[in-house]
N, C-alpha and C positions, 0 to 999 in steps of 0.2 A: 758696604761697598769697597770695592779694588782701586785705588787710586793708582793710575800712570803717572810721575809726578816727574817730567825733563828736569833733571839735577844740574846740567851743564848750558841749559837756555836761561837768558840775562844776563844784567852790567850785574849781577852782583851775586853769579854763582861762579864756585855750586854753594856757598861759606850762607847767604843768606836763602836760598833753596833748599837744602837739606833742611835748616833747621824751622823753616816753615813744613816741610814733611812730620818735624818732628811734632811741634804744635798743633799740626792737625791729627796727625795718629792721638798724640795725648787728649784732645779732646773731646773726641767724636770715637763712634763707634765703626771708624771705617779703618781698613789697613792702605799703608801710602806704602808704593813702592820706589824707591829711587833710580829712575835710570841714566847711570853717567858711568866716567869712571871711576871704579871702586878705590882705586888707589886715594883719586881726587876728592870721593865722598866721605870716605874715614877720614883722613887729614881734617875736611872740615866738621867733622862729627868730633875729633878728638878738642876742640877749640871752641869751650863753649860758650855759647850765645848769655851777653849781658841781660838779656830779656826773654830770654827760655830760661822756668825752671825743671822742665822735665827731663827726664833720662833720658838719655838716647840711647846708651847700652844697654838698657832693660825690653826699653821696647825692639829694638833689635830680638834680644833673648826671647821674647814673650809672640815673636812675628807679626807684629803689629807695623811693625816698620821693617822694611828689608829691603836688597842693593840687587837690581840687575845691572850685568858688568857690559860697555860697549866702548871703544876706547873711541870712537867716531864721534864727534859732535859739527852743527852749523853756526858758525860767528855770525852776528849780529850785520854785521855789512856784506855776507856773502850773497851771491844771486839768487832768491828762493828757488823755484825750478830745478834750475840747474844741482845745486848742493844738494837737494833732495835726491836727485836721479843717480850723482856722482856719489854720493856719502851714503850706501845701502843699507848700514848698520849707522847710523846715525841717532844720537838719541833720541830726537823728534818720531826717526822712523819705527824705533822698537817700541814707542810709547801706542804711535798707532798700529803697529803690528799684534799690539797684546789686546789691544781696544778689540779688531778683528777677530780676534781666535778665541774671545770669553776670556782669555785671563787676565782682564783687568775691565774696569766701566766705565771709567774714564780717563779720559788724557788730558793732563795738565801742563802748562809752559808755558814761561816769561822770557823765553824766547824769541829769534828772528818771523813776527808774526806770517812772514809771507812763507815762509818757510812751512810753517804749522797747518795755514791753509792748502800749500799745493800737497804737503803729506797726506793730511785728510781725504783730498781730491781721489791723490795716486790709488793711496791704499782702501781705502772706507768706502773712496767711492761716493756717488749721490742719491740720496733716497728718490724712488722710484717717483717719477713723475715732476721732480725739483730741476728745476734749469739753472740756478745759479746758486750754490750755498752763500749765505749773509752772514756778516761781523754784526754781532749785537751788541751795544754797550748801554748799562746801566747809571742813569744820571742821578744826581739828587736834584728834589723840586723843593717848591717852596711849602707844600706838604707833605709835610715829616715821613709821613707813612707812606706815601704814594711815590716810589721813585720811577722814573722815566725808562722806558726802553726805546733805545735810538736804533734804529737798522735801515741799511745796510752804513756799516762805519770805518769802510776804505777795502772789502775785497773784490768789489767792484764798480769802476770807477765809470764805467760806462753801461747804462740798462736798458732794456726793453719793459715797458710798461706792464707787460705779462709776470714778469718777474718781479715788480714791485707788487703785484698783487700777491703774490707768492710771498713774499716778506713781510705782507700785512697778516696773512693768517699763521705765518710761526712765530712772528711776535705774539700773537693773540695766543697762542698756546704757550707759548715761556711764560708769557705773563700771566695765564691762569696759572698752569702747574706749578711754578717755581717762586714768582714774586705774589701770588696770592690773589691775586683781580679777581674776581669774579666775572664781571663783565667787563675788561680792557676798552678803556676808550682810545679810538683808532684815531691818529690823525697823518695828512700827507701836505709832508715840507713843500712851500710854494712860498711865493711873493704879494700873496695878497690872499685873502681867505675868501672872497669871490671864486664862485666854479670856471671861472672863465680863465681866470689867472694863470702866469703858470708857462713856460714850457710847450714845446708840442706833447713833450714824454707825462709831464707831471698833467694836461690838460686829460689826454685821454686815460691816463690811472683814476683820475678822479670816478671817470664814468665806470670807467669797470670797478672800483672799490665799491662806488656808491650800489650801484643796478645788478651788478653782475659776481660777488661774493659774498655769497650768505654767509649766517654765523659769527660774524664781526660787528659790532657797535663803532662802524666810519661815523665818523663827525667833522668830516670835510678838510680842506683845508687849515693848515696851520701856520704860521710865521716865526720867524728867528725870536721874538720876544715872546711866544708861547711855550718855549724850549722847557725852561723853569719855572714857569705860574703852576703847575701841579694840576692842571685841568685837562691833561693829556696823559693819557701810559704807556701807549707805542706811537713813536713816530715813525715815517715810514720815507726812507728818498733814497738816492742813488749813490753808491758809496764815497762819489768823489763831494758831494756836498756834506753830505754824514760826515766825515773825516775833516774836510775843513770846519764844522762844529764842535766838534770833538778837541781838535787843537789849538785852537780859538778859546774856545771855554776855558779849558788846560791855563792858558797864557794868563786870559785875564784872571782865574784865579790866583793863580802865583803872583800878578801885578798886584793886586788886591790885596794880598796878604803883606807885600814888602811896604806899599804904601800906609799902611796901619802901622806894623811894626816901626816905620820910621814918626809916624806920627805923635804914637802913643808914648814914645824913648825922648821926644823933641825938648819937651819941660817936664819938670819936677812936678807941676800939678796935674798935667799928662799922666804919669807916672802914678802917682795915688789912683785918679780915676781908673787906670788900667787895672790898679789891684783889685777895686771894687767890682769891677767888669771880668774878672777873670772867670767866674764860673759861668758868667755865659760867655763868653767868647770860647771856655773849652768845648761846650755843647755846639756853637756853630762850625767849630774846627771838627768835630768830630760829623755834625750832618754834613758836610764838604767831602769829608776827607773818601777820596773814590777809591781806598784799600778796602772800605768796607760792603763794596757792595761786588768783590767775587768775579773780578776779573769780564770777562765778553765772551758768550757762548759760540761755538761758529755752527748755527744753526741752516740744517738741510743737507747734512751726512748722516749716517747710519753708525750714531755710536755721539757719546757727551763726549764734545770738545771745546775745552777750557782756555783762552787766549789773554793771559795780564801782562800787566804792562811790563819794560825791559829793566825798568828800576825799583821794582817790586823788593818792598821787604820783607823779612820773615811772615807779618803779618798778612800783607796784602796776601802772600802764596796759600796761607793757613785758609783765608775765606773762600780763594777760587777751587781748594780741592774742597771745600763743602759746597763751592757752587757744580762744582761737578759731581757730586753726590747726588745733589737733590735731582740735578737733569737726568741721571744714571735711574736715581730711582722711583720718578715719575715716569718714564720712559716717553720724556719728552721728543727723540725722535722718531715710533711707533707714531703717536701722537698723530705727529706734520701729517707722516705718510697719510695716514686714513682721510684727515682736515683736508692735503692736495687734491688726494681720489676723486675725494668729494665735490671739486668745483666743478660748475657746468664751465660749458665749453665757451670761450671767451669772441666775441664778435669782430669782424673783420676788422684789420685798422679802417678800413675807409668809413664805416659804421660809427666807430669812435670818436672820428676824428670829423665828423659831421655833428655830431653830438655836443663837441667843443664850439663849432663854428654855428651854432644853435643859441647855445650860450652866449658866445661874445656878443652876437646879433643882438637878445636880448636886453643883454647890460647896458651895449649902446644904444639904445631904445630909452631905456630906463633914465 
């Protein structure tokens, strides 16, 4: 596979973006292409990484790694939209302009994410029948093997219940093709795991996930402490909740990790015990640690795009262009399209929403 890989998106490029190109080129069978500018990308290709031992001048030599030149780039505080429209050769843009035209399979960037989504929008466009493209992101749970798919997780912040059923079956398809489910268990963020619960928006999703979207394993309702028990593999909600999750979880992790560290430094018998404890504590830092699970797909465009985060290191970059790999060559968005076709045709809101008030009826009953 072709990797588009934005060399000048991130707090820490292009010096820690290239050399996660370079990591992935060395270790996979895919070729990364760098798109920034050249002058910017050899500077940091001349300066090499404490933690890369591969060449970069070889793989250059051998085309496994290679520079498209665009002296355009969008900073991280610019207006997405807009920079998109105004900065035509922008790295973001030529990343999906290659997506577009076959020469490349994926688009990679730790870049301005709004930035990346309205690119995708402008250029790629939406696969036929998708109303709104979803930020998907990758959680860990508290089974090792089974990580979480959260969507929608901040591209949009306001939904129609139509649309969250649309997010239920491309999650269902990342998660077979890419994270390996066989059967993805479905679940939709609410305030109580009662059908009743909920939203007017989240009340009538229920019905249509449940009645009205084959090919999914819904299992109802789910709540904020179901996030990380591992008994779920897609969550499904609106992207202004998904993102309050998302940055939430973020916080407390990082609180979590300072209050250890201060704890475990406090006394000397602290301190032994820590030493005894260090090889799990590296295992739990590594099931945490979210470089490794390859960035947030932005699923329901025509074409793998790749969205990590802005402080992404070498490594984090190396996982999300193999997670772009694998969407690229599952042909995860083929996939959606057929999965979308497929849905019957969804019931009036007033239908729905009698269906909710059906429900409450009988709880309060109950």
């Amino acid at each position: 596979m072709r990797i588009a890989l934005d060399a000048m998106g991130g707090d820490n490029a292009p010096y820690e973006v290239v050399w996660g190109g370079v990591e992935a080129a060395a270790v996979s069978d895919d070729t990364i292409v760098l798109v920034g500018d050249e002058a910017a990308v050899r500077q940091a290709l001349s300066v090499r990484h404490p933690k890369v031992r591969h060449d970069a001048e070889a793989l250059l030599n051998s085309g496994k790694l290679s520079i498209v030149h665009t002296d355009e780039s969008i900073a991280m505080d610019d207006a997405p939209a807009a920079a998109v429209r105004r900065k035509k050769n922008c790295s973001i843009n030529v990343c999906m302009r290659m997506v577009k035209d076959g020469t490349a399979d994926a688009a990679v960037s730790a870049g301005n994410s709004g930035a990346m989504a309205a690119s995708a929008l402008f250029i790629l466009g939406r696969i036929k029948g998708v109303a709104r493209p979803a930020i998907a992101t990758v959680l860990p749970t508290a089974a090792a093997d089974r990580p979480l798919l959260l969507l929608d997780a901040g591209a949009n912040t306001d939904c129609h219940h139509e649309w969250l059923r649309q997010f239920a079956v491309m999650g269902d398809v990342y998660s077979r093709l890419v994270l390996g489910r066989e059967t993805p268990r479905i679940g939709l963020m609410s305030i109580g795991t009662e059908d009743c619960k909920g939203n007017e928006m989240t009340k009538r999703t229920f019905f249509l996930l449940r009645d009205y979207t084959p090919g999914i394993d819904f299992r109802g309702n789910v709540e904020g402490h179901d996030v990380y028990a591992g008994e779920t593999d897609v969550i499904v909600c609106d992207g202004f909740v998904g993102n309050v999750i998302l940055k939430t979880s973020e916080s407390c992790a990082h609180a979590i990790s300072g209050w250890l560290k201060r704890l475990l430094t406090e006394r000397f018998i602290y301190k032994l015990a820590a030493l005894v404890l260090m090889p799990g504590l590296r295992r739990l830092k590594h099931h945490m640690d979210p470089e490794i699970y390859g960035g947030a797909p932005l699923l329901g465009v025509p074409g793998a795009v790749i969205i990590t985060h802005g402080a992404s290191s070498y490594r984090a970059i190396a996982y999300a262009c193999r997670a772009g790999s694998l969407a690229a060559k599952h042909n995860v968005s083929a996939q959606i399209a057929t999965r979308i076709t497929e849905l019957p045709e969804a019931p009036l809101d007033d239908e729905l929403e009698a269906s909710a008030h059906r429900a409450a009826s009988a709880a309060a009953k109950a």
